[in-house]
C-alpha positions in Angstrom: -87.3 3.5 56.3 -86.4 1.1 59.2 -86.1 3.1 62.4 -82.6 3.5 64.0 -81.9 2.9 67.5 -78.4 4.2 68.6 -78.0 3.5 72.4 -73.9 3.8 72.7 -72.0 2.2 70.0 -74.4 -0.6 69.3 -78.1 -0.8 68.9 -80.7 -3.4 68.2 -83.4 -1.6 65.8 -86.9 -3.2 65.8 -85.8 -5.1 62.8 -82.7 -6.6 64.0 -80.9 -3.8 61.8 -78.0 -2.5 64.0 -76.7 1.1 62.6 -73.6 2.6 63.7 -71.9 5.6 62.7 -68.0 5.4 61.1 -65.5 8.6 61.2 -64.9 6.7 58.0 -66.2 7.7 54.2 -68.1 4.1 53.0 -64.9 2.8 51.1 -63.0 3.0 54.0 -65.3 1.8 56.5 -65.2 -1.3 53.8 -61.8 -1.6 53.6 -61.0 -1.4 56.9 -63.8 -3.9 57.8 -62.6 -6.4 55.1 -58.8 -6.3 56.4 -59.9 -6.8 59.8 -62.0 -9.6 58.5 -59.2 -10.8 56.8 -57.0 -10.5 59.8 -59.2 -12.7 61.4 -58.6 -15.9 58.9 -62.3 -15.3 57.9 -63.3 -15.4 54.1 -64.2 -12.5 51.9 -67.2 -13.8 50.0 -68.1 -10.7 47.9 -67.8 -7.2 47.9 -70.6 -4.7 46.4 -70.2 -1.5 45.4 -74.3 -0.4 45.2 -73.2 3.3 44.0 -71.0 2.1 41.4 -73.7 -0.1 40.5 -76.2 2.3 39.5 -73.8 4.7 38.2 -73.4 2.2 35.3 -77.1 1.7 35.0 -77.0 5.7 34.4 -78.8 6.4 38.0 -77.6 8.3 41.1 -76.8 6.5 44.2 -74.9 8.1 47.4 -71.7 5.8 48.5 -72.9 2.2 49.7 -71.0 -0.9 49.9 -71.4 -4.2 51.1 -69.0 -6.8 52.2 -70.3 -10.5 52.4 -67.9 -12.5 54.7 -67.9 -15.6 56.9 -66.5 -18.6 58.3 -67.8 -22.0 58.0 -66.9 -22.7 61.7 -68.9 -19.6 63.0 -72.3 -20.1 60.8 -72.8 -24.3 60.4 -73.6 -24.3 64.6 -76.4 -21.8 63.4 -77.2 -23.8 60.1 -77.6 -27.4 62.1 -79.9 -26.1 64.4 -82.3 -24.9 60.9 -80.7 -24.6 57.5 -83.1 -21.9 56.1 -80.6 -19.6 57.7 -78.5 -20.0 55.4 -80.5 -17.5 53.4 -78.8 -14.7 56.0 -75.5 -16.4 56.4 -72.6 -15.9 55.5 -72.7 -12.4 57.5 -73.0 -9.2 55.2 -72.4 -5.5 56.4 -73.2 -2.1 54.6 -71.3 0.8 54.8 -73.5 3.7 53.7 -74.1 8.0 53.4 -77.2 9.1 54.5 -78.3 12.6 53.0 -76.5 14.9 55.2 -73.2 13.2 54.5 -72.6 10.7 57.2 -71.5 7.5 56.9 -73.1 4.1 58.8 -72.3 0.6 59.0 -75.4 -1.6 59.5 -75.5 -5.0 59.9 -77.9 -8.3 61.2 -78.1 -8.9 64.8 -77.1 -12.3 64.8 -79.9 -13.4 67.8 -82.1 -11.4 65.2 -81.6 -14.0 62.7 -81.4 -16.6 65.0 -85.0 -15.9 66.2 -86.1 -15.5 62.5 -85.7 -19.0 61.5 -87.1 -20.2 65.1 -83.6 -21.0 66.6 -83.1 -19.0 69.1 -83.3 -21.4 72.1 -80.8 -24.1 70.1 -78.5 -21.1 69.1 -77.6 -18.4 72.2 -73.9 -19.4 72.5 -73.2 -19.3 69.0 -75.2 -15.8 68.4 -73.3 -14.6 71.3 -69.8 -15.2 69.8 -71.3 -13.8 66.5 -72.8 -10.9 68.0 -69.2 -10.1 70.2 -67.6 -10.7 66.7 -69.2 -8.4 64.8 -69.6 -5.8 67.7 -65.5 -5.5 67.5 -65.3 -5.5 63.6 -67.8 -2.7 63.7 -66.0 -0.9 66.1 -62.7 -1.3 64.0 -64.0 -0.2 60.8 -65.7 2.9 62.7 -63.5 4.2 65.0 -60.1 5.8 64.6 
């Protein structure tokens, strides 16, 4: 398991995996994340139910979702400076319940990715915005 770094209400793991904690069960850290998203005149891409998955597959799974969202002014800066990062765009973020019960949102640091696919230099504006974006959705879907 990836370790989690929580310093305040927004951490860079090792991995580029931030981890946040919601007051929120997984469904409504979703929903709240994708209205917010919506709110925003971003697009909804996909939404994943993992728990509901594997309950029809006749396995146990605790709560996780993931919502897949974007916009294509945001991510084409990132995808002109190298298009392979189009394998981590459009953004994605998982809600999730640990074992004691908690929920977490995680979610890809965008200079993370940036360094990844060896843009970080070309990139820092645009993983800026991205990173200030997705610090206030978090905090949205999180926080009453």
């Amino acid at each position: 398991m990836a370790a989690i770094c929580l310093c305040g209400a927004n951490a860079m793991g090792a991995d580029g995996l931030i981890t946040i904690p919601s007051a929120f069960e997984p469904k409504e850290t979703i929903d709240r994340l994708e209205a917010d998203v919506k709110a925003r005149g971003m697009t909804v891409f996909a939404r994943i139910d993992h728990g509901a998955g594997a309950a029809q597959a006749g396995l146990s799974l605790r709560p996780t979702e993931l919502l897949i969202f974007g916009n294509a002014k945001g991510g084409t800066p990132l995808m002109q400076s190298g298009q392979s990062i189009g394998i981590d765009l459009p953004l994605k973020a998982l809600a999730w319940k640990d074992a004691d019960g908690k929920t977490w949102l995680s979610y890809n640091e965008p200079a993370w990715i940036a360094k990844r696919h060896g843009v970080e230099s070309r990139s820092p504006a645009t993983t800026d915005a991205m990173a200030a974006l997705l610090s206030a959705l978090a905090a949205k879907a999180t926080r009453p």
